[in-house]
C-alpha positions as CSV (number, residue, x, y, z in Angstrom):
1,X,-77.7,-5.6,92.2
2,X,-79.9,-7.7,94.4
3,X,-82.3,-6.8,96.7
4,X,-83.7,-8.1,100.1
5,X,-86.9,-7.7,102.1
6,X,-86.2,-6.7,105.8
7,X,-87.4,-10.2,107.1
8,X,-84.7,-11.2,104.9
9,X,-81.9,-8.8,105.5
10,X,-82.2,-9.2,109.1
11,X,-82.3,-12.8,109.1
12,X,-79.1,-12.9,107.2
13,X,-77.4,-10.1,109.3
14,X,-78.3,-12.6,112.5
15,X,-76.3,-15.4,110.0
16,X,-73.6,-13.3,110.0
17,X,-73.1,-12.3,113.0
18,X,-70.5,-14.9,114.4
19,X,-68.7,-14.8,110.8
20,X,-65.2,-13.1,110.7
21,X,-64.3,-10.7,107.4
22,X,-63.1,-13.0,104.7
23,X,-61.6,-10.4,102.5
24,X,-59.4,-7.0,103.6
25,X,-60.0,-4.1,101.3
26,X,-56.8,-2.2,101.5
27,X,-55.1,0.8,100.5
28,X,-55.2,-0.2,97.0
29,X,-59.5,-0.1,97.4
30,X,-61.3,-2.7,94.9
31,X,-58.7,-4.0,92.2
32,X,-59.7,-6.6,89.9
33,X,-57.5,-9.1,92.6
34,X,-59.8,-8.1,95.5
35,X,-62.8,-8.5,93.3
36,X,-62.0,-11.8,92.2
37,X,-61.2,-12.9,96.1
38,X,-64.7,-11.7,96.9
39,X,-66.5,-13.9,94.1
40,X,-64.5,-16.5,94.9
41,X,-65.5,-16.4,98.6
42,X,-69.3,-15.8,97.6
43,X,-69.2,-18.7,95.6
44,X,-68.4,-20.7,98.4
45,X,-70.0,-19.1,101.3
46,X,-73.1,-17.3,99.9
47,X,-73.1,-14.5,102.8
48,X,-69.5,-12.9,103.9
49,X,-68.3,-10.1,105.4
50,X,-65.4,-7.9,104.0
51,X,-63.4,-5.3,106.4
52,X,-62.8,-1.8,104.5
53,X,-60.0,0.1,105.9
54,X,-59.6,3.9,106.0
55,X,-62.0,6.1,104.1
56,X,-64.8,7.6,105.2
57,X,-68.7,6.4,105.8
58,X,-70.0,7.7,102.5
59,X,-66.9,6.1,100.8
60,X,-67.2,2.6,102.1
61,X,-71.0,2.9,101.4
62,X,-70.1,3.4,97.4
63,X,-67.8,1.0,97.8
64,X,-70.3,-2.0,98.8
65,X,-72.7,-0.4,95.9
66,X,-70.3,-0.9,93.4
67,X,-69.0,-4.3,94.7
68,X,-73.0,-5.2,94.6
69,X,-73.5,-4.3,91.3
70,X,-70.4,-6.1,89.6
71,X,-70.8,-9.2,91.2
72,X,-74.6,-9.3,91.1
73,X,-74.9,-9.4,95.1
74,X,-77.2,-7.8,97.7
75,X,-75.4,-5.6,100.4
76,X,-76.9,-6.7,103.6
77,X,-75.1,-4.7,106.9
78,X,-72.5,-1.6,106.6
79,X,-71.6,-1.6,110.4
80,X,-68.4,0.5,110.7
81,X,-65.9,-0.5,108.7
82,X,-67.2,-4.0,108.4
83,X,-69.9,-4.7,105.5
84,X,-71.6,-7.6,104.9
85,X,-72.4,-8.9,101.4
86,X,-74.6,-11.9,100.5
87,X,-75.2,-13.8,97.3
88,X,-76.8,-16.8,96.6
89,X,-75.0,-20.0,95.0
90,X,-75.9,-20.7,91.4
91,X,-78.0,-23.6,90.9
92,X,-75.9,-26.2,89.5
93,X,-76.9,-27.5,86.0
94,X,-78.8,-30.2,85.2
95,X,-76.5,-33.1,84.1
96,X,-77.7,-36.2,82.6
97,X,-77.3,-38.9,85.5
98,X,-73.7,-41.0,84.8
99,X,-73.4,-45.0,84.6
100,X,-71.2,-46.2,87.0
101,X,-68.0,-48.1,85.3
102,X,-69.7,-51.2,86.4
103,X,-72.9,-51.3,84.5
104,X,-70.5,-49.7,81.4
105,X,-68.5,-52.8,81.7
106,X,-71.0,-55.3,81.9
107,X,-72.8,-53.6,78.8
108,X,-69.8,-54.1,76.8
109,X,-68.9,-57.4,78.1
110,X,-71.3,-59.2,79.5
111,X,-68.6,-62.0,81.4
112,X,-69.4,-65.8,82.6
113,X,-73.1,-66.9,82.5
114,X,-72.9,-68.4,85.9
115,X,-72.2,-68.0,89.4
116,X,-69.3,-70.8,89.4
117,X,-67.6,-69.5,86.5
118,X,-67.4,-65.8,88.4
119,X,-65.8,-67.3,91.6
120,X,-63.3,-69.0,89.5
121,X,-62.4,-65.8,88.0
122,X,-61.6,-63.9,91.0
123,X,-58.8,-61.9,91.1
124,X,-57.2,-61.7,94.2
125,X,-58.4,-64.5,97.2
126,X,-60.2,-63.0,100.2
127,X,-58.2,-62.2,102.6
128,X,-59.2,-63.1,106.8
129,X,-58.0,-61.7,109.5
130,X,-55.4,-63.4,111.7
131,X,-57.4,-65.1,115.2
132,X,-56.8,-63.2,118.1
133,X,-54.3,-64.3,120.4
134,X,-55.9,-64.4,124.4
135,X,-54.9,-61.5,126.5
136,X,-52.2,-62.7,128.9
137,X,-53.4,-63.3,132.6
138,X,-52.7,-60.4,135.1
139,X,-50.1,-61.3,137.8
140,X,-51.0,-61.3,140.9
141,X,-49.5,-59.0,143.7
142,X,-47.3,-58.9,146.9
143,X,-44.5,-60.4,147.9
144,X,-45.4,-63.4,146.4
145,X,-45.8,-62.1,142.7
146,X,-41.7,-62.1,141.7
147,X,-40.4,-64.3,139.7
148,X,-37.5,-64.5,142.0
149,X,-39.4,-65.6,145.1
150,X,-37.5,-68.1,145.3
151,X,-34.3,-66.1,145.9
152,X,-35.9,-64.1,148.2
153,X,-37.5,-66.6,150.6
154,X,-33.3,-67.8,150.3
155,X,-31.8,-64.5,151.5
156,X,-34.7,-63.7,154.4
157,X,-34.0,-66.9,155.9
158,X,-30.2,-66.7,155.9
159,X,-30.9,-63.3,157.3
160,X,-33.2,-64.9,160.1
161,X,-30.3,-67.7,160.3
162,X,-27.6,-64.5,160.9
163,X,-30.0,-63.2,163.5
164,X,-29.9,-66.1,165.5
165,X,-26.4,-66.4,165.8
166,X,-26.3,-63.0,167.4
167,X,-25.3,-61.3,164.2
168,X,-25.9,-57.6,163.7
169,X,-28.4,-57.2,160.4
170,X,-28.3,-54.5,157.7
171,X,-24.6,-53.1,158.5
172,X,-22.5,-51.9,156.2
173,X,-19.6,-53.9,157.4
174,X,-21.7,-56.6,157.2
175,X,-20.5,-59.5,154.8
């Protein structure tokens, strides 16, 4: 089990403060299933909080001692039935640095000697976008803006034509 200097501890319980319980201990208390679930969420999170449900104080405070010890963690808050467990991430390994499949490639085949000989071998042409096409000009508006003006100018001045002949306008009867 890990342990943690105050300055520590209470920097991690202010960490954890907006974090929501991860893992449910239930009825069941710590099978190998809920043990797992809490590695696994160590692993990813480093500091999480698990919510214990019945038992008493002194039960849930063996309980985040024995959770500590098997998975190597340092208990950081037991507020209620809320405790709050962190671990850090292992270090990851040193790996020896890759070679991209390029510079594999080229090691193995070294390919054409000059720059003309590469563009002939291209594989696939480059492709260019298609010109834009102008944005269509905005109408104008009124009266004016149909594409029927025509018709319309036709039918107000038969209407003004009616009108002057002493013809009632807009009746229903009207032909």
């Amino acid at each position: 089990m890990r342990t943690l200097t105050p300055a520590e501890r209470r920097a991690l319980r202010a960490e954890a403060h907006h974090l929501h319980p991860f893992v449910i201990v239930g009825q069941q208390r710590l099978t190998p299933a809920v043990l797992r679930e809490i590695d696994v969420n160590l692993r990813a999170h480093e500091l999480i909080k698990l919510r214990v449900s019945g038992g008493d104080r002194v039960e849930r405070q063996a309980l985040l001692m024995r959770i500590c010890t098997e998975l190597d963690a340092a208990p950081v808050q037991h507020l209620g039935k809320v405790l709050t467990i962190w671990r850090p991430t292992p270090e990851p390994e040193a790996v020896a640095p890759k070679s991209h499949g390029k510079a594999r490639r080229r090691a193995a085949d070294p390919g054409p000697s000059n720059a003309l000989e590469r563009d002939t071998q291209r594989s696939a042409p480059i492709r260019k976008r298609p010109p834009r096409l102008p944005k269509p000009e905005a109408a104008p508006f009124g009266p004016s803006a149909s594409p029927d003006r025509g018709v319309v100018a036709a039918t107000t001045a038969a209407r003004g034509a009616r009108s002057q002949r002493g013809a009632p306008v807009g009746r229903s009867g009207d032909t």
